[in-house]
NUPAVO-73583 format. One record per atom (N, C-alpha, C): residue number from 1; chain; atom name; x, y, z. Coordinates in steps of 0.1 Angstrom, whole numbers. Last residue first. Layout:
<pts>
(NUM; A; CA; (X; Y; Z))
...
</pts>
This chain:
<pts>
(124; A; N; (-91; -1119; 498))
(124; A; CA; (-87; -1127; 487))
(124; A; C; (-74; -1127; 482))
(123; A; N; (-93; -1100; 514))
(123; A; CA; (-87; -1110; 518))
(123; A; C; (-88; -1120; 511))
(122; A; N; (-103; -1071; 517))
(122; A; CA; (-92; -1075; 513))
(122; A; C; (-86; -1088; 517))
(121; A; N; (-110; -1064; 556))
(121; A; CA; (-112; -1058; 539))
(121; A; C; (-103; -1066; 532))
(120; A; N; (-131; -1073; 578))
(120; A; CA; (-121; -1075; 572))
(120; A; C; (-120; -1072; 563))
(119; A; N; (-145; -1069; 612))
(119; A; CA; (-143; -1064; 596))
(119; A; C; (-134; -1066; 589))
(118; A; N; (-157; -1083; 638))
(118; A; CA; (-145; -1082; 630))
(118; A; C; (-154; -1076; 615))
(117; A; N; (-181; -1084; 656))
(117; A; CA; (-172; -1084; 660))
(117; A; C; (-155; -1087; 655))
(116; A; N; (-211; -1069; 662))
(116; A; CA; (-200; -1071; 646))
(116; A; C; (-187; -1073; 656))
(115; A; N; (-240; -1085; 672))
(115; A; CA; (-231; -1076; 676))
(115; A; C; (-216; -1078; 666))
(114; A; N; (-264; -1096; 676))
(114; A; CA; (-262; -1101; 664))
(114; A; C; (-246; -1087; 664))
(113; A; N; (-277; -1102; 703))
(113; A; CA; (-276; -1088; 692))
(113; A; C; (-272; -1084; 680))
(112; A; N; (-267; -1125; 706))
(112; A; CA; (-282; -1122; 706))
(112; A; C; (-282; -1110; 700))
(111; A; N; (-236; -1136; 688))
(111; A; CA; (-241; -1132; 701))
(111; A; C; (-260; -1128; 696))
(110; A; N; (-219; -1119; 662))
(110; A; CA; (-220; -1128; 671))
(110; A; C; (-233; -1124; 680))
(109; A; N; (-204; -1112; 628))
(109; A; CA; (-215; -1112; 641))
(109; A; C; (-214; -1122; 650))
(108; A; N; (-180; -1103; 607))
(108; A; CA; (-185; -1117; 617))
(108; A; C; (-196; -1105; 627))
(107; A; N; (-175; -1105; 571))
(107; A; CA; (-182; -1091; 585))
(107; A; C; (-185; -1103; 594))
(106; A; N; (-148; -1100; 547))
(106; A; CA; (-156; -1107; 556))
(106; A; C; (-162; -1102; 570))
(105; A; N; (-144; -1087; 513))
(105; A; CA; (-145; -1085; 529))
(105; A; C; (-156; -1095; 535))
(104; A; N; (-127; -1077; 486))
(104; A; CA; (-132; -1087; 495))
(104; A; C; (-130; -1090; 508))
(103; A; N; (-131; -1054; 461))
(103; A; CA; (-124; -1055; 480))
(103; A; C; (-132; -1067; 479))
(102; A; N; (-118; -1039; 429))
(102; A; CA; (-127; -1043; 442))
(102; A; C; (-121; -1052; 453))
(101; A; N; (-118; -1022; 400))
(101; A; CA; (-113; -1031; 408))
(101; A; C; (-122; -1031; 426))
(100; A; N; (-138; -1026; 370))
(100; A; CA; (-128; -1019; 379))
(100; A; C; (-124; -1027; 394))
(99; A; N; (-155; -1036; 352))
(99; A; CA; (-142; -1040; 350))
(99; A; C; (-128; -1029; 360))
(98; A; N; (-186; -1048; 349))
(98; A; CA; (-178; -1038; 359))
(98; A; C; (-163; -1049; 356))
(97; A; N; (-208; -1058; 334))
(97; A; CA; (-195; -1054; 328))
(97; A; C; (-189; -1039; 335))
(96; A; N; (-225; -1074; 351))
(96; A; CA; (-225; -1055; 350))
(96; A; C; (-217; -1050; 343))
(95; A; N; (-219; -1100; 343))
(95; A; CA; (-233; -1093; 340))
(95; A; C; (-234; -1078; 342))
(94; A; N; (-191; -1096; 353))
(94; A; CA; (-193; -1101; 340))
(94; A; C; (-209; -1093; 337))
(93; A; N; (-195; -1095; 379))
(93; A; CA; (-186; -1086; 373))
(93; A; C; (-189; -1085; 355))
(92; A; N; (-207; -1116; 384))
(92; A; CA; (-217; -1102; 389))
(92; A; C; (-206; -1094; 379))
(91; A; N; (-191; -1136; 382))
(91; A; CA; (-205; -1136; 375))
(91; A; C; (-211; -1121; 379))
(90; A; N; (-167; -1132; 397))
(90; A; CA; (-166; -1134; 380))
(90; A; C; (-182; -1129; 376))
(89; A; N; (-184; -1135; 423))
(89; A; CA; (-177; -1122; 421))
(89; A; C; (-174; -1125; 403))
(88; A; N; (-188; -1164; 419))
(88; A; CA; (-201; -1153; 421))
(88; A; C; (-196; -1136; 417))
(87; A; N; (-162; -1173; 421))
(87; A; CA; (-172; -1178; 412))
(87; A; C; (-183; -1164; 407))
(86; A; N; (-159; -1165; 446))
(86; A; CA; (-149; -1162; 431))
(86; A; C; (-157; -1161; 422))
(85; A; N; (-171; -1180; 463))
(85; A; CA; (-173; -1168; 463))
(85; A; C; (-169; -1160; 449))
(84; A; N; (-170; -1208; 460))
(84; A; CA; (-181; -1201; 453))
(84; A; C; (-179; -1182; 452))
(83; A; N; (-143; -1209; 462))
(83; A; CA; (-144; -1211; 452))
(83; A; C; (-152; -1204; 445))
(82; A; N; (-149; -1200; 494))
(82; A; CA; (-140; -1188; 487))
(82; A; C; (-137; -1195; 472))
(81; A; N; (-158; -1229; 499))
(81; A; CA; (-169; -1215; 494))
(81; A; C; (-156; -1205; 492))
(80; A; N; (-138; -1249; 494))
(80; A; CA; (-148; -1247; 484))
(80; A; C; (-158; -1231; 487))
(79; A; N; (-122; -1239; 520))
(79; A; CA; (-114; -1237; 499))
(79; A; C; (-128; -1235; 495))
(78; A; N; (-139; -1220; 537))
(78; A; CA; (-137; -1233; 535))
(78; A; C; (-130; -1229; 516))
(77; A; N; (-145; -1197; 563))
(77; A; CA; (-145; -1200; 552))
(77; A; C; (-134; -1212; 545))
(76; A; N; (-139; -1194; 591))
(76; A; CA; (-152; -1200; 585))
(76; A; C; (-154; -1201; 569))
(75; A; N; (-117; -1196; 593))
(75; A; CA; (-124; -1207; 600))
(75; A; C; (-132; -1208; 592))
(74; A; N; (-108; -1169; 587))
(74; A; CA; (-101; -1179; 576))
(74; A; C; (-111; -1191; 583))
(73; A; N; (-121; -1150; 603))
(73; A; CA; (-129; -1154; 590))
(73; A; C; (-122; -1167; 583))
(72; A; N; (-127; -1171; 635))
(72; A; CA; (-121; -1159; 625))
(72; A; C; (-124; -1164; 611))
(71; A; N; (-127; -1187; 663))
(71; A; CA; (-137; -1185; 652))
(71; A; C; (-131; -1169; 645))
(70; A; N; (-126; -1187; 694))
(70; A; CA; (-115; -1191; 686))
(70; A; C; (-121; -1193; 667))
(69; A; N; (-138; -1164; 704))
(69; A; CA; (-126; -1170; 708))
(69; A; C; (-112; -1173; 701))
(68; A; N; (-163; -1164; 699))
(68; A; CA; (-156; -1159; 692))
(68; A; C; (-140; -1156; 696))
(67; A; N; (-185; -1188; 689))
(67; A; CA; (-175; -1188; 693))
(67; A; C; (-165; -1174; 693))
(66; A; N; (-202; -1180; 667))
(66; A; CA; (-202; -1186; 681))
(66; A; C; (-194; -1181; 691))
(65; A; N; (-208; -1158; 639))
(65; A; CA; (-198; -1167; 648))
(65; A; C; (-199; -1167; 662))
(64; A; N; (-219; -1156; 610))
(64; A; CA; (-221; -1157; 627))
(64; A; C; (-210; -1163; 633))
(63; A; N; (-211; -1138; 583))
(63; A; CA; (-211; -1148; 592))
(63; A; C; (-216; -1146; 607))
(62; A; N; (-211; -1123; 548))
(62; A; CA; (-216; -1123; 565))
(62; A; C; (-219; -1136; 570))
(61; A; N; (-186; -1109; 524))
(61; A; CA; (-191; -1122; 532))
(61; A; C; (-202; -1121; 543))
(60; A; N; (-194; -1086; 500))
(60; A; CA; (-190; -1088; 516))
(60; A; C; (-198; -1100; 520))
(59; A; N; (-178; -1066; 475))
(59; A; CA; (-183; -1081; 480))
(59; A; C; (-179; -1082; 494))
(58; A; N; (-178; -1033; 469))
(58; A; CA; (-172; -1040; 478))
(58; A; C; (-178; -1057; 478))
(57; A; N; (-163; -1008; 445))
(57; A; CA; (-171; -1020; 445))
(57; A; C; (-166; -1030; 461))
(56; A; N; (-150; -978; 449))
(56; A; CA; (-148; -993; 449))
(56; A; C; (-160; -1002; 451))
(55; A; N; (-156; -949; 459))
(55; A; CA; (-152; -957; 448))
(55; A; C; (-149; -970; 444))
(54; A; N; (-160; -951; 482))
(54; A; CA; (-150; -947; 481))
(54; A; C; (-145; -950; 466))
(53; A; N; (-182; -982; 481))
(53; A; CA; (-177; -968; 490))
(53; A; C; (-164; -967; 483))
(52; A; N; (-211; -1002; 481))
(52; A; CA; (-198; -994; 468))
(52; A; C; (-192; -984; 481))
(51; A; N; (-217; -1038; 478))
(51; A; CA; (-218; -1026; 486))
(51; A; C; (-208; -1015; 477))
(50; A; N; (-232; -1067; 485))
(50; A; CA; (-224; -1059; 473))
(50; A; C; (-226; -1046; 479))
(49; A; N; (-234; -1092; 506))
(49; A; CA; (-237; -1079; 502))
(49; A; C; (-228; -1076; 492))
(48; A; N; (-233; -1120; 501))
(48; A; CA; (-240; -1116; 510))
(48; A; C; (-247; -1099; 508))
(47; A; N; (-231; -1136; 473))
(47; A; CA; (-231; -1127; 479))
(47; A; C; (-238; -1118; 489))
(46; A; N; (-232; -1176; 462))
(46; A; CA; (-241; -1158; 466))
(46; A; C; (-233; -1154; 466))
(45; A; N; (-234; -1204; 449))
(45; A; CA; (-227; -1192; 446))
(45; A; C; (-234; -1177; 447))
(44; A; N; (-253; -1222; 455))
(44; A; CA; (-242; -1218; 466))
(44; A; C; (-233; -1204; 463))
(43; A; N; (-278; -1208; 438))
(43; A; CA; (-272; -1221; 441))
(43; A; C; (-261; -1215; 456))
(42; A; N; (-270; -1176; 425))
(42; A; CA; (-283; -1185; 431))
(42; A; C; (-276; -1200; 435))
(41; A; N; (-269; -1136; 431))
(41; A; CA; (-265; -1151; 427))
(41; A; C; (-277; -1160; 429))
(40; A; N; (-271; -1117; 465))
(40; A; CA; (-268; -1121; 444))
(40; A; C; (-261; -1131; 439))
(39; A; N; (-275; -1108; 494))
(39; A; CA; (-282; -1124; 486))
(39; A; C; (-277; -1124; 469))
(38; A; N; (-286; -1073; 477))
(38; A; CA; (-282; -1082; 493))
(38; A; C; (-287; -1098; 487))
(37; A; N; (-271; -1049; 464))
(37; A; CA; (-273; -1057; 465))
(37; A; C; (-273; -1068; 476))
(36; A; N; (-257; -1023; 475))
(36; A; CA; (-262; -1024; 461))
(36; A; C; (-275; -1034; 462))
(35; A; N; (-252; -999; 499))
(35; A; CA; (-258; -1013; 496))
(35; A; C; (-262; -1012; 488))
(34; A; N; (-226; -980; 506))
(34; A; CA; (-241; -980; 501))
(34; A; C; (-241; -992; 495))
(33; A; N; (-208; -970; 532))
(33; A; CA; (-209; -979; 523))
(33; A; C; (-224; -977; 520))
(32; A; N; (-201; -954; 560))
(32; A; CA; (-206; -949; 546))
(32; A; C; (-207; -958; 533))
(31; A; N; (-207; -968; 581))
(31; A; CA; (-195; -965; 575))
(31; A; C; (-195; -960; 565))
(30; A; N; (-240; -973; 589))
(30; A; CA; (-231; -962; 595))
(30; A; C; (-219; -960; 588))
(29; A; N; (-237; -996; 565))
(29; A; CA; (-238; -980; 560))
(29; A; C; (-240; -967; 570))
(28; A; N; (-228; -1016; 578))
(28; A; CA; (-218; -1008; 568))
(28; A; C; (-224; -997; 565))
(27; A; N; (-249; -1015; 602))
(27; A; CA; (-230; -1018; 604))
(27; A; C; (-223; -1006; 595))
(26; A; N; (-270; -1022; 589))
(26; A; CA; (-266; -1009; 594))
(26; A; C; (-253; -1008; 598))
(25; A; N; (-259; -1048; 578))
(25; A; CA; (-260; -1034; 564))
(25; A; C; (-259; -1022; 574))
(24; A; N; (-260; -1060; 596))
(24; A; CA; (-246; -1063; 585))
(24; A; C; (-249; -1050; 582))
(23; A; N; (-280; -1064; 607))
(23; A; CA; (-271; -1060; 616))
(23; A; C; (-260; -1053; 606))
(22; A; N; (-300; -1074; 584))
(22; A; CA; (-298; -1062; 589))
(22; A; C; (-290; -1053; 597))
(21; A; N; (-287; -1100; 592))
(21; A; CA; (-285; -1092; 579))
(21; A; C; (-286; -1079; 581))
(20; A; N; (-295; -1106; 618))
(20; A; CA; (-277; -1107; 610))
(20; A; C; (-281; -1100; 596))
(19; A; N; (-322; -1108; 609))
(19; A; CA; (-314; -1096; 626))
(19; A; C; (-301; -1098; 619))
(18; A; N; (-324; -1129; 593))
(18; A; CA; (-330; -1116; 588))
(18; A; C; (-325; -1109; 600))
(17; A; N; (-316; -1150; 605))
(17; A; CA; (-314; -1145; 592))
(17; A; C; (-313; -1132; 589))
(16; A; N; (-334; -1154; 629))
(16; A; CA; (-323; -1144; 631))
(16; A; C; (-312; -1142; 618))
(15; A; N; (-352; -1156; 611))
(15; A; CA; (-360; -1143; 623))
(15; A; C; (-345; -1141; 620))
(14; A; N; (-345; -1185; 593))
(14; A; CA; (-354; -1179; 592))
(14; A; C; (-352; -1156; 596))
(13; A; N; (-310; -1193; 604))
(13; A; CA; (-321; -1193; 593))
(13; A; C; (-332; -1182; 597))
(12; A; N; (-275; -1200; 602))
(12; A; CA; (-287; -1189; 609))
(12; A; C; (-298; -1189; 594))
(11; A; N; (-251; -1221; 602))
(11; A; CA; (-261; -1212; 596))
(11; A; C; (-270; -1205; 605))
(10; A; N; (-218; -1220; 616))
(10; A; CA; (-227; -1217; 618))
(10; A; C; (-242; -1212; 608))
(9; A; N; (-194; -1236; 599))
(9; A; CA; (-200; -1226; 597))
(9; A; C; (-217; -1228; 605))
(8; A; N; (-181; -1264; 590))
(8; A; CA; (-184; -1263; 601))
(8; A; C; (-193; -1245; 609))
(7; A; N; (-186; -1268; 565))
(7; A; CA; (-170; -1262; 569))
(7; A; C; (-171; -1260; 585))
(6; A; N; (-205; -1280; 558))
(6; A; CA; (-196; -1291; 557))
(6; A; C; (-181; -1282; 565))
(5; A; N; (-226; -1262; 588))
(5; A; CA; (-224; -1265; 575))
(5; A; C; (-208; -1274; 572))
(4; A; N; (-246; -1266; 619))
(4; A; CA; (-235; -1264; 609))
(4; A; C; (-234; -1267; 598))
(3; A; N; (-279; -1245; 620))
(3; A; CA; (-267; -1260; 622))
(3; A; C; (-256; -1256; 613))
(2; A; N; (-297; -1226; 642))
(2; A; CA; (-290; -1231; 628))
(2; A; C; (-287; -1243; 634))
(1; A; N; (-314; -1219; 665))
(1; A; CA; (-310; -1208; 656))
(1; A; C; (-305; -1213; 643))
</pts>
């Protein structure tokens, strides 16, 4: 399915890339979130999804996680990627000249179903 990354982060490539992603979006948009954007950016500095509800712009992390025991978003995110994340969030805000305010949320999956097992809003 993957390997880990320097933070120890589960990747997922190719088939179950694409099942976690789509897990992600039908996830949010049963919640009423509308999907801007999926992947923006380039180098290490993405975003998984850009999403809007309620009036807010949302940035949303998506992870797998193994484990889910003992695996939570602070685990799988490392100083340097909540660097890239920043990073990516300044550059999307900047190229839309969106100057209103917004959520940073992390979405974990796990398991063959790719099944959501935390939401987190606001954690920057």
């Amino acid at each position: 399915m993957g390997r880990k990354n320097e933070g120890g982060k589960l990747m997922v490539y190719g088939e179950a890339k694409r099942k976690l992603e789509k897990s992600a979006r039908l996830y949010l948009e049963m919640r009423g979130f509308l999907i801007k954007e999926q992947n923006w950016g380039s180098g290490k500095n993405k975003i998984d999804l850009i999403a809007f509800k309620a009036g807010l712009i949302h940035f949303i992390e998506v992870n797998y996680i193994k484990d889910t025991l003992s695996d939570t978003s602070v685990d799988v995110l490392t100083e340097s990627r909540l660097k890239q994340i920043k990073d990516a969030i300044d550059a999307w805000m900047s190229e839309n000249r969106y100057t209103g305010q917004y959520v940073f949320s992390t979405l974990q999956l796990s398991g063959q179903e790719m099944a959501v097992v935390s939401f987190n809003e606001s954690i920057l």
